[in-house]
C-alpha positions in Angstrom: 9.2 -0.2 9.5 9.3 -3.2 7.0 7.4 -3.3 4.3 5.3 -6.8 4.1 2.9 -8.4 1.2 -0.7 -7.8 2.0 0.0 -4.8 4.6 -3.3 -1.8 4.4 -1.8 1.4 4.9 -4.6 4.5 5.6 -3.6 7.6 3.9 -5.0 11.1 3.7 -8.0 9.6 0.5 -8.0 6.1 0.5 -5.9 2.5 1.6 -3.3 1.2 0.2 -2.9 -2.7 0.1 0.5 -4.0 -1.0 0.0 -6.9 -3.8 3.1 -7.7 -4.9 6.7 -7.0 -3.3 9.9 -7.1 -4.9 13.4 -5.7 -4.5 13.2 -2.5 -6.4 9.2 -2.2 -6.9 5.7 -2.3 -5.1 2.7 -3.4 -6.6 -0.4 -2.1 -4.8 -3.9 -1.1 -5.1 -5.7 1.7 -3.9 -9.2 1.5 -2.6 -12.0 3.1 -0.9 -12.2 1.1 1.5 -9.8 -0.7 4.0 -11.4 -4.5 3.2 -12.9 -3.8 -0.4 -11.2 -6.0 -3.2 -12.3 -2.8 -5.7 -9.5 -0.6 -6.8 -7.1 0.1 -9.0 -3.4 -1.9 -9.2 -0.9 0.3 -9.8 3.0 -0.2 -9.6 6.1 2.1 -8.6 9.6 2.0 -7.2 10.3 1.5 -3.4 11.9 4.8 -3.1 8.4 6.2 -4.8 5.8 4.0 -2.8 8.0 5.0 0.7 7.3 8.8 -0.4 3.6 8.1 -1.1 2.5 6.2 2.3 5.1 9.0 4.3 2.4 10.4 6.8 0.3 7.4 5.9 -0.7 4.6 9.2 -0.5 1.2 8.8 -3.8 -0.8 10.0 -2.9 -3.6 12.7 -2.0 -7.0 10.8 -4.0 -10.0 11.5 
């Protein structure tokens, strides 16, 4: 699976939206809600963000 801008991944407790992709880091937010603009941005490293959306489903795009 490739990671994409603007992909919703469902975890265990909440969505995660990708913001911002680069080579080496991820910014996302997590929210409540799978369509809510609420939530807090957060940033890690690909190898981290991989290990945090493991067991996680991604929402169909589009």
């Amino acid at each position: 699976m490739k990671l994409k801008q603007g992909q919703i991944w469902k975890t265990e407790s909440a969505y995660v939206r990708i913001v911002q992709l680069e080579r080496l880091s991820v910014g996302f937010k997590m929210m409540a809600d799978a369509f809510s603009k609420d939530g807090a941005h957060k940033q890690l490293s690909k190898k981290e963000f991989c290990r945090l959306i493991k067991g996680a489903s991604l929402l169909e795009e589009g």
